[in-house]
C-alpha positions as semicolon CSV with decimal commas, in nm:
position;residue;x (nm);y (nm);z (nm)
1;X;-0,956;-1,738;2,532
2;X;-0,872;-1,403;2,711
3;X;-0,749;-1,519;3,067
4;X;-0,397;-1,585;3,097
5;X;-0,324;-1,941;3,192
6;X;-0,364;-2,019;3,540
7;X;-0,063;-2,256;3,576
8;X;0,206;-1,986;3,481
9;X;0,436;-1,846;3,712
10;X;0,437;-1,432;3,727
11;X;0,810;-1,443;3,570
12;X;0,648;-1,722;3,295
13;X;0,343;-1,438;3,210
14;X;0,587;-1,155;3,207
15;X;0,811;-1,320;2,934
16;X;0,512;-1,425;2,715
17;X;0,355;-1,105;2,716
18;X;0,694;-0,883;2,639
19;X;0,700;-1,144;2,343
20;X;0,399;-1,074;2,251
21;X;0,421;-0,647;2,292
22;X;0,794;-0,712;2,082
23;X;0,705;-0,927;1,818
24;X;0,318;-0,733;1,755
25;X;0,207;-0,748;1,397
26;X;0,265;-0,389;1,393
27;X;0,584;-0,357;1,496
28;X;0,712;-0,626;1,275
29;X;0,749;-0,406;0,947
30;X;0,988;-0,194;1,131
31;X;1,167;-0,505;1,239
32;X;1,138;-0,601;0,876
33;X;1,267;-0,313;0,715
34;X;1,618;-0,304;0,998
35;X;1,680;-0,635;0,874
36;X;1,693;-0,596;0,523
37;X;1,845;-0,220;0,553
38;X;2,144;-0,368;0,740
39;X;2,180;-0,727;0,635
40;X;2,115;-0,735;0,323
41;X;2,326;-0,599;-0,029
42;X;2,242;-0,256;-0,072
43;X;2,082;-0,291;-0,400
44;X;1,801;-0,515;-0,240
45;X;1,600;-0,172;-0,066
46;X;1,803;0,079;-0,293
47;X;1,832;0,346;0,004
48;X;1,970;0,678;-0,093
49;X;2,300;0,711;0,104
50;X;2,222;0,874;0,434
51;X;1,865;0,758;0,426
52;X;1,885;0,466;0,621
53;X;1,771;0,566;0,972
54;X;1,549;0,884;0,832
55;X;1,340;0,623;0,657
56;X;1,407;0,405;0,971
57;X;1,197;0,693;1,198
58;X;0,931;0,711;0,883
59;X;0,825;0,363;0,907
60;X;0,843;0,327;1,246
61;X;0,639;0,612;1,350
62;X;0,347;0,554;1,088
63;X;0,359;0,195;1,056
64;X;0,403;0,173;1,504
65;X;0,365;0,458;1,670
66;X;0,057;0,662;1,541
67;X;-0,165;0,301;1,501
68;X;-0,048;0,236;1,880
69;X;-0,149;0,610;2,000
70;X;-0,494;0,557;1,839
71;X;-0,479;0,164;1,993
72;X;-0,388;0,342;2,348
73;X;-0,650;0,567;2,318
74;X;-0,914;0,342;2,257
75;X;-0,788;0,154;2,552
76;X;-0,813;0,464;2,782
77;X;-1,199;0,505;2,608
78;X;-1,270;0,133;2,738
79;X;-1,344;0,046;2,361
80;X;-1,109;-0,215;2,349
81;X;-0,901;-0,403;2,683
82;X;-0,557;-0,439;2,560
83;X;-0,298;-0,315;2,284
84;X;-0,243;-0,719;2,246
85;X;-0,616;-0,745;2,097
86;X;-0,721;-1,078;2,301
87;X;-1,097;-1,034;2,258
88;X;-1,231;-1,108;1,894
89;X;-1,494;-0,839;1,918
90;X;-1,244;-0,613;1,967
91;X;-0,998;-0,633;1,713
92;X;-1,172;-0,545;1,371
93;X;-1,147;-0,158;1,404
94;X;-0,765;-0,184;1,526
95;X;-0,709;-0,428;1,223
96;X;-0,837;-0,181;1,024
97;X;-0,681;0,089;1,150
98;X;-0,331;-0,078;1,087
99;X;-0,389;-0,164;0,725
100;X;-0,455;0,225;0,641
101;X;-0,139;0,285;0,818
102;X;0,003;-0,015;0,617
103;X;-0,127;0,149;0,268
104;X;0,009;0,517;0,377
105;X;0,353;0,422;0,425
106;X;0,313;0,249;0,116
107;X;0,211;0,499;-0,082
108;X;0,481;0,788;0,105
109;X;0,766;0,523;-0,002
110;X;0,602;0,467;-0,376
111;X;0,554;0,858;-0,430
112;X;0,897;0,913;-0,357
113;X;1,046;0,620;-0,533
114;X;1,214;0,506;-0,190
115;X;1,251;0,126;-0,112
116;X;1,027;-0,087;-0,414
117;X;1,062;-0,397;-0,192
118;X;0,974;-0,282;0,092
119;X;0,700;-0,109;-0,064
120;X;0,583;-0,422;-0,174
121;X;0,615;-0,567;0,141
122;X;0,348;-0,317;0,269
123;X;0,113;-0,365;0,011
124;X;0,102;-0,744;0,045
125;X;0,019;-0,691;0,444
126;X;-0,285;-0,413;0,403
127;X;-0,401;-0,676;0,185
128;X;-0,343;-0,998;0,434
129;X;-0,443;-0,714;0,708
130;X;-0,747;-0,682;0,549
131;X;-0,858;-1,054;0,448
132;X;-0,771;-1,192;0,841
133;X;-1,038;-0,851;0,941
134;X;-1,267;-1,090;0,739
135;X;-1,168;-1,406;0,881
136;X;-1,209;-1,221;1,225
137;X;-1,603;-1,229;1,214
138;X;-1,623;-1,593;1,218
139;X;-1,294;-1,693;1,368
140;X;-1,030;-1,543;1,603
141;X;-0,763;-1,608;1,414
142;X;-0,358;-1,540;1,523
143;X;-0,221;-1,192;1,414
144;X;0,049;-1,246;1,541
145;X;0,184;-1,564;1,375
146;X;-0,032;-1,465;1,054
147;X;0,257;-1,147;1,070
148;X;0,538;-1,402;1,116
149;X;0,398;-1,646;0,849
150;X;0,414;-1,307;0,611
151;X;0,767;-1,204;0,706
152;X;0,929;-1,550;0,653
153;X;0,737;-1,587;0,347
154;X;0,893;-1,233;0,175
155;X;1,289;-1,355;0,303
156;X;1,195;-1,729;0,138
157;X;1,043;-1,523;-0,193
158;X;1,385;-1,290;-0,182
159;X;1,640;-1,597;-0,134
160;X;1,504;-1,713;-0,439
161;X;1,591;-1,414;-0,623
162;X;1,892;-1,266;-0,474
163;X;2,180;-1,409;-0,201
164;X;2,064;-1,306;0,129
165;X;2,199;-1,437;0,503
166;X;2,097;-1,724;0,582
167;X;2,052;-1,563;0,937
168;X;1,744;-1,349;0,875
169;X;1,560;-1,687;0,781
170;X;1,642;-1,848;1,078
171;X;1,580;-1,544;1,324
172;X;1,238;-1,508;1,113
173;X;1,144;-1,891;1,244
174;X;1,261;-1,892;1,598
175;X;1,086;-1,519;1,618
176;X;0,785;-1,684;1,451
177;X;0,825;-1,974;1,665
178;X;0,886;-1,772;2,010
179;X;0,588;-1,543;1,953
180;X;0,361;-1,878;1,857
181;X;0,480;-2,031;2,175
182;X;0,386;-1,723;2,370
183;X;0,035;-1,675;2,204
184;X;-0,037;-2,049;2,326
185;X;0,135;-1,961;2,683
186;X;-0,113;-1,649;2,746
187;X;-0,393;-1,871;2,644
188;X;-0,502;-1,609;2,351
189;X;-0,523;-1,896;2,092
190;X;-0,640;-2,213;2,012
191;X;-0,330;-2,427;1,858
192;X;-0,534;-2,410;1,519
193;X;-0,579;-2,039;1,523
194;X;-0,214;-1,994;1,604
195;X;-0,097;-2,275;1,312
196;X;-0,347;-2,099;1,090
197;X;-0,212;-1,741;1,140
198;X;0,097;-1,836;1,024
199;X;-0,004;-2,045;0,708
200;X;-0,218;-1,807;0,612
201;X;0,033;-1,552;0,633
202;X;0,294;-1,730;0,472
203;X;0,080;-1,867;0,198
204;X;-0,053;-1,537;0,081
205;X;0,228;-1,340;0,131
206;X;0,444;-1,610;-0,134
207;X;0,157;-1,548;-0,372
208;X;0,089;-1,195;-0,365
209;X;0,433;-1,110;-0,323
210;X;0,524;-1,268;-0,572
211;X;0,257;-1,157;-0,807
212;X;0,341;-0,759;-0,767
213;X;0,687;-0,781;-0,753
C-alpha cells in the first residue's frame, strides 16, 4: 500500500499529498486549538488576555515542530521513508514519539492552569495515539482519519454543552472527508483502514472525552 496510484496525474499526486502534509495527525491539534481560540466564546479555552498566539507558538512547536524534527531526522537516518508514515513497520516509534509530545503539552497547559479543554483534548489523543500504536502491529490502520474522527468527535461533545458555530463542524467533516479522499488517492489505505481510522477516532474520543471532562 506504499506506491502512489499509477493512474494519477502529477497535479492529482501533488494535491493529495499537500492534503495529506496539511491535515497530518500532528498538525491537527494546532489546527484544533486556532479554531476554538478564535471561533469560539472566550470562556470555552479561558485564555488569559494576550495569550492567544503565545500559547498559539507553544502548541505548535511541541505538539508539530519538535515531533517533525525528530520525524525528519529519522528520515535523513533511512529509519523510516517519509514524514507521511506509509509503511506499517515504520510508524510505531513516530506514533510514539507524538503521544509523549501529546502528554507534554498536556501537562505544560495543566501545570499552569492554561486551557482545561484543550488540555483535555490532548490527553484523550496520547491515549487514542497510543491504542492505534497497538492496532498498528496487526493492522495499518488510518492516522490520519483516526485524527479527524477525534477532532469532530470533541466539537460534537462541545455543541452539546455549550453554543458553538456551526462552521467548525462542517469544516471538521469536509477536512475529515478531504484528507480520507486523499489517503485513498495516494493508495496508503485500504477503504476499511481509512473508515476505521475515523470511527475509531471518533468513537473513543466521545467516550473518553467525555469521561475526563
Amino acid at each position: 500500500m506504499s506506491e502512489t496510484h499509477p493512474t494519477l496525474s502529477q497535479w492529482e499526486l501533488s494535491v493529495a499529498n499537500w492534503f495529506s502534509v496539511i491535515f497530518h495527525p500532528i498538525l491537527l491539534p494546532t489546527w484544533f486549538y486556532l479554531s476554538l481560540a478564535f471561533f469560539t466564546p472566550t470562556y470555552v479555552l479561558q485564555i488569559p488576555v494576550g495569550m492567544e498566539w503565545v500559547l498559539a507558538a507553544i502548541i505548535f512547536i511541541l505538539t508539530f515542530l519538535f515531533p517533525s524534527l525528530i520525524l525528519l531526522l529519522l528520515v535523513r537516518l533511512k529509519i523510516i521513508r517519509s514524514i507521511l508514515l506509509n509503511e506499517r513497520i515504520e510508524r510505531n516509534g513516530p506514533i510514539l514519539i507524538s503521544a509523549i509530545f501529546f502528554f507534554l503539552t498536556y501537562y505544560f497547559l495543566d501545570y499552569f492552569d492554561f486551557i482545561p479543554v484543550f488540555g483535555y483534548y490532548l490527553l484523550c489523543a496520547t491515549s487514542i495515539s497510543l491504542l492505534t500504536m497497538m492496532i498498528n502491529y496487526v493492522w495499518k490502520i488510518s492516522l490520519h482519519t483516526t485524527g479527524h474522527g477525534a477532532s469532530l468527535a470533541v466539537y460534537l461533545s462541545l455543541a452539546m454543552l455549550i453554543e458553538i458555530p456551526i462552521l467548525l463542524i462542517a469544516l471538521a467533516m469536509v477536512a475529515g472527508g478531504i484528507t480520507a479522499t486523499a489517503r485513498l488517492k495516494l493508495n496508503a489505505h485500504t477503504p476499511a483502514e481509512v473508515y476505521g481510522g475515523f470511527a475509531l477516532g471518533f468513537v473513543t474520543m466521545t467516550l473518553l472525552f467525555r469521561m475526563i471532562s
